[in-house]
C-alpha positions in Angstrom: -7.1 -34.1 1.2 -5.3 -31.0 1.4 -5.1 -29.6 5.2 -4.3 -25.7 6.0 -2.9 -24.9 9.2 -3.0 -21.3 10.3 -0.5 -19.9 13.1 0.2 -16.6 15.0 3.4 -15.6 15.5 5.0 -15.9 18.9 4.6 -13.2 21.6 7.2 -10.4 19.6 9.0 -7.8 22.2 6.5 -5.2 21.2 3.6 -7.2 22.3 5.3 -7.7 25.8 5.7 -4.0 25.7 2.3 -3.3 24.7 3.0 -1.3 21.7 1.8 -1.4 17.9 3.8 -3.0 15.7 2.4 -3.5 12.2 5.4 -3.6 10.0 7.7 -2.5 12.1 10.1 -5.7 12.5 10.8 -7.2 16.2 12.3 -9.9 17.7 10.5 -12.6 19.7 10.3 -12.4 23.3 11.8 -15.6 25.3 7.7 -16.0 25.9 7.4 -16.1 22.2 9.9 -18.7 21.3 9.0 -20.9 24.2 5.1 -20.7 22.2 7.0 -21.2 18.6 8.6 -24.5 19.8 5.7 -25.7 21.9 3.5 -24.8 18.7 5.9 -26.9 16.7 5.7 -29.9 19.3 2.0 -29.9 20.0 1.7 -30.4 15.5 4.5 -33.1 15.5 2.4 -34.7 18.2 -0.4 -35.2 16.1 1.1 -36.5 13.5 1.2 -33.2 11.1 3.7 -33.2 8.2 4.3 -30.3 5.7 5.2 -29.9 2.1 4.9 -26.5 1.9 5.4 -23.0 3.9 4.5 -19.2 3.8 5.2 -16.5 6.2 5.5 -13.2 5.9 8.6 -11.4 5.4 8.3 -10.2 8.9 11.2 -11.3 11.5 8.7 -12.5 14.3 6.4 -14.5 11.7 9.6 -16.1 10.0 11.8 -16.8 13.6 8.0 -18.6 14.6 7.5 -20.8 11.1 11.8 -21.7 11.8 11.0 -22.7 15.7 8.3 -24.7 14.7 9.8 -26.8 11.7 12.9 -27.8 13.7 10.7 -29.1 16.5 8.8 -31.3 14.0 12.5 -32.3 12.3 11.2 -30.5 8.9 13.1 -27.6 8.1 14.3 -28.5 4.7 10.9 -28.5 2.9 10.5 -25.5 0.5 9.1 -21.6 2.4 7.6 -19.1 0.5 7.7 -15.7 1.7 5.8 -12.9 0.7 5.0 -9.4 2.2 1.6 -9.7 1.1 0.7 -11.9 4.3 2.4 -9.0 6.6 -0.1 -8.3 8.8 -2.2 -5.0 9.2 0.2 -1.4 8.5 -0.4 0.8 11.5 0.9 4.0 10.0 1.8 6.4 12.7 0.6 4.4 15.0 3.1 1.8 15.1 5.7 2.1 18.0 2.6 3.9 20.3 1.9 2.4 24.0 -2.0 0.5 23.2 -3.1 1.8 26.5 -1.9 5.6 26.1 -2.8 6.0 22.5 -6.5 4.7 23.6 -6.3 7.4 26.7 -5.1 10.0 24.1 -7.3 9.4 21.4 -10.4 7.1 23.0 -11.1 3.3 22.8 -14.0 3.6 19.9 -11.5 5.1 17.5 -8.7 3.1 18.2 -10.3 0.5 17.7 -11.8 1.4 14.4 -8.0 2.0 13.5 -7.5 -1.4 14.5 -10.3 -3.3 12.8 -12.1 -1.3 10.4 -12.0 -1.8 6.5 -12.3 1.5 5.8 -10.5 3.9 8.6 -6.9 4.0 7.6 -4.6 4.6 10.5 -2.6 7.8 10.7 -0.7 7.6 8.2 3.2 7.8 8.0 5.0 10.5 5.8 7.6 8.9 3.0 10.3 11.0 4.9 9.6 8.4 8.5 11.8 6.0 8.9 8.9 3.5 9.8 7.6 4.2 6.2 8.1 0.6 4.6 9.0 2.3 1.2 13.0 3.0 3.6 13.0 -0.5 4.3 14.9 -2.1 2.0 12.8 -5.1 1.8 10.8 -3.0 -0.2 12.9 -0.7 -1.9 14.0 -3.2 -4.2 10.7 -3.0 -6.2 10.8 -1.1 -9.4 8.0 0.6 -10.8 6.8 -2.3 -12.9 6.7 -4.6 -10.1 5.4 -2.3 -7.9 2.4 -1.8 -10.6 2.5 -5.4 -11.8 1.5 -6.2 -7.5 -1.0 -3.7 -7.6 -2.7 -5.6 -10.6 -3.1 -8.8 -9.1 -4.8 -7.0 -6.4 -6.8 -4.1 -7.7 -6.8 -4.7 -11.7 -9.2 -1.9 -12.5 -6.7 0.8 -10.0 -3.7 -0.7 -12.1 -5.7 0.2 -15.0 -6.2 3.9 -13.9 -2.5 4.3 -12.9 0.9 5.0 -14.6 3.7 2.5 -13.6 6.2 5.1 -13.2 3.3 7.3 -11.2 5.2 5.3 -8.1 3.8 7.4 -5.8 0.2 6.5 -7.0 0.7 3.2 -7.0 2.1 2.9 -3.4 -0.9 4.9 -1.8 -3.5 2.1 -4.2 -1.5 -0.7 -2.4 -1.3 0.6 1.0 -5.4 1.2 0.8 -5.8 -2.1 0.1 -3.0 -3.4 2.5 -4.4 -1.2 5.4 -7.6 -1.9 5.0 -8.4 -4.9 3.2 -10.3 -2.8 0.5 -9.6 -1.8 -3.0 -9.2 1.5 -4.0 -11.4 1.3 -7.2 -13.6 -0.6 -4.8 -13.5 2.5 -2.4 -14.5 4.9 -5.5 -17.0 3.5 -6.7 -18.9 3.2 -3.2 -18.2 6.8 -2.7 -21.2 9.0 -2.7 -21.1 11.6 -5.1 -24.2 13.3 -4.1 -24.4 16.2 -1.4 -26.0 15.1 1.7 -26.9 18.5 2.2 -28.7 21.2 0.8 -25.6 23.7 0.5 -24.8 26.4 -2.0 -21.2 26.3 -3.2 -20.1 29.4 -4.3 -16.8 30.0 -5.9 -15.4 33.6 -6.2 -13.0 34.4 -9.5 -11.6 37.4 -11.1 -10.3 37.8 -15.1 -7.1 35.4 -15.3 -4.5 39.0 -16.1 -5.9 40.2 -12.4 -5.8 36.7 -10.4 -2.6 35.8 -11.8 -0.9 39.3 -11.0 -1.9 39.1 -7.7 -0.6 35.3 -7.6 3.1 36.9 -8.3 2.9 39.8 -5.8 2.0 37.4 -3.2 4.7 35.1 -3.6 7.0 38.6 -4.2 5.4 38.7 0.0 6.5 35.4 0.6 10.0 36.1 -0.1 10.3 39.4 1.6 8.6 37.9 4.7 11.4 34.7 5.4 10.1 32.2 2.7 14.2 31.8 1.6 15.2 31.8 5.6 12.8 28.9 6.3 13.4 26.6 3.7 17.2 26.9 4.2 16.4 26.0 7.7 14.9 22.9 6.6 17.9 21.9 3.8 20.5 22.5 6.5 18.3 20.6 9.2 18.8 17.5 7.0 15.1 17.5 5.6 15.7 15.2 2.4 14.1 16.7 -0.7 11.9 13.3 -1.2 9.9 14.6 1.7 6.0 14.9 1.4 6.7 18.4 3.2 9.1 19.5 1.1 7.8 18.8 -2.6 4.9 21.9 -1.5 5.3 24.7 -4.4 7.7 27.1 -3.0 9.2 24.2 -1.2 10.9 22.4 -3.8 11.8 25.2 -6.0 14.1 26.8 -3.4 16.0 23.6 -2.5 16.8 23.3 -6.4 18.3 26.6 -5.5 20.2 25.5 -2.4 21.8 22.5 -4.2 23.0 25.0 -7.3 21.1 24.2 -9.9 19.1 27.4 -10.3 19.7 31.3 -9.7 17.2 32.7 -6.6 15.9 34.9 -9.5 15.2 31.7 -11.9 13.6 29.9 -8.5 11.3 32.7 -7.4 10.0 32.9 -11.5 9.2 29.1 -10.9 7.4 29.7 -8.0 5.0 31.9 -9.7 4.7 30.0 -12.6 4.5 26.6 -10.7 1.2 28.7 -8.8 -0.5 30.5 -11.4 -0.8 26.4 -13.0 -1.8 25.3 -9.5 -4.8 27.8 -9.3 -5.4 26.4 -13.1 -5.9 23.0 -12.1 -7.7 24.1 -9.3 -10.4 25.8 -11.1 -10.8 23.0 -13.7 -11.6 20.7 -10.9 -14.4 22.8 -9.4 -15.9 23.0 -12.6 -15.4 19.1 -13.0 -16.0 18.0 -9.6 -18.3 20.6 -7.9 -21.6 21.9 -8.8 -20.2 25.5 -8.3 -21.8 28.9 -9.2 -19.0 31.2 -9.5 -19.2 35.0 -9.0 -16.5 37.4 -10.4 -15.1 39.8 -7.1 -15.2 43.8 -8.4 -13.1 44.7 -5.5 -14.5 48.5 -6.4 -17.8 46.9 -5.5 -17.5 44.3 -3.1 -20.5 44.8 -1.3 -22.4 44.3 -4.6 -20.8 41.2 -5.2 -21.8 40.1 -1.8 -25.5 41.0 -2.1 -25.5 38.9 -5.7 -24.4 35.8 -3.8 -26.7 36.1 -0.9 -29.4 36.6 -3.1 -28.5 33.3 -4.8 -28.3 31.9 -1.7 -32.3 32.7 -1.3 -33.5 31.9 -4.5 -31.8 28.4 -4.4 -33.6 28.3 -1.3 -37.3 28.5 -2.9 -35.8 25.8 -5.7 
């Protein structure tokens, strides 16, 4: 007969200071090695002998299985470790005081940070230091292997997403390693229905009019600081890879900082890079959304207005 046997890690530092931990990798406290050895005495005692191993690739979980198998004399049989047995991310959370966070933000949604399926912590920005993808335990995963875990997880998200869409792929497998649920799982319960009676109304113009007015904005942007406070950032250190920094207007001007465009070639990407944003914003409205669009005559705004608010009252007799 085969026979499991499950253990908690010692008490870590982080416990003893009452903090979140998640991934974030801490030592043992001397409590917490004095309850890995006694752990590993009380299964000696009764007689337990291993073949096999896992932990996590976690310091507190591995320094607990090592305590334990040199109390029972077994340390040579064969460990397998694995990040998938880490236990729950805590995004932003992780480093936070429990009892100050709970003050902060209230006990009913900490705890439905803590043991929900489906109410991710805060989560962390690629740019954070506690984000696991700067950890070089897993930085060494390429984009197939990164995909290739994903599959044997959530085969019909794999399905959906590009290998080298990296970025995709690491938001499917923290869904599923914050919250226990798969993100094709978490679309397809998704309700797709208003729960509302609401009348969405979208206001467009011809494409020659929106898109001029799309490049004398960002024209306003630039003569209003945009150059001053992106520079701020590059010389501040912000790295490029930033969530912050790849925002249009964002990532154009620090291809211009590092040389490899004119402020004249940048500003034209800026423009062109928002005129396709407004593009794709459009198409999913008209995808996504039940939308009734009305074209703005700026001549005749208040005519415009009165033609949506008496859409507005016939949808209501509908």
């Amino acid at each position: 007969m085969i026979k499991l046997v499950l253990v908690r890690h010692g008490q870590s530092v982080w416990n003893l200071e009452n903090k979140f931990t998640g991934w974030t990798d801490v030592e043992l406290s001397k409590q917490g090695i004095l309850e890995a050895k006694e752990a590993g005495k009380i299964l000696k005692e009764k007689g337990f002998h291993f073949d096999l191993a896992f932990t996590s690739v976690l310091k507190r979980a591995e320094d607990t299985l090592g305590y334990i198998l040199k109390e029972m004399g077994e340390e040579n049989i064969e460990i397998r470790r694995s990040w998938k047995l880490n236990e729950r991310h805590y995004g932003a959370l992780q480093g936070l005081n429990k009892d100050e966070t709970r003050e902060k933000y209230g006990a009913k949604q900490v705890l439905l940070w803590r043991r929900s399926t489906d109410v991710r912590p805060p989560k962390l920005e690629e740019d954070d230091s506690r984000y696991p993808g700067n950890d070089e335990k897993y930085k060494d995963f390429d984009n197939e292997s990164l995909h290739q875990k994903l599959a044997e997880v959530d085969e019909e998200a794999a399905k959906t997403i590009h290998p080298n869409n990296r970025k995709r792929v690491i938001r499917a497998l923290e869904i599923f390693e914050t919250s226990g649920v798969k993100k094709s799982e978490m679309i397809q319960t998704q309700q797709h229905e208003l729960i509302y009676d609401v009348a969405l109304i979208g206001l467009t113009d011809d494409r020659d009019v929106l898109y001029d007015r799309i490049n004398k904005r960002v024209d306003v942007m630039f003569e209003t600081g945009l150059v001053e406070e992106v520079r701020a950032l590059f010389e501040a250190g912000i790295p490029q890879t930033a969530q912050s920094i790849r925002a249009i207007g964002y990532k154009e001007l620090y291809d211009y900082f590092n040389g490899l465009t004119s402020l004249e070639e940048c500003k034209e990407l800026i423009k062109r890079n928002s005129r396709r944003y407004a593009k794709r914003q459009y198409t999913w409205f008209n995808n996504q959304m039940d939308v009734k669009w009305f074209k703005v005559d700026v001549n005749q705004f208040e005519k415009t207005v009165q033609d949506v608010l008496t859409y507005i009252e016939l949808k209501k007799m509908d």
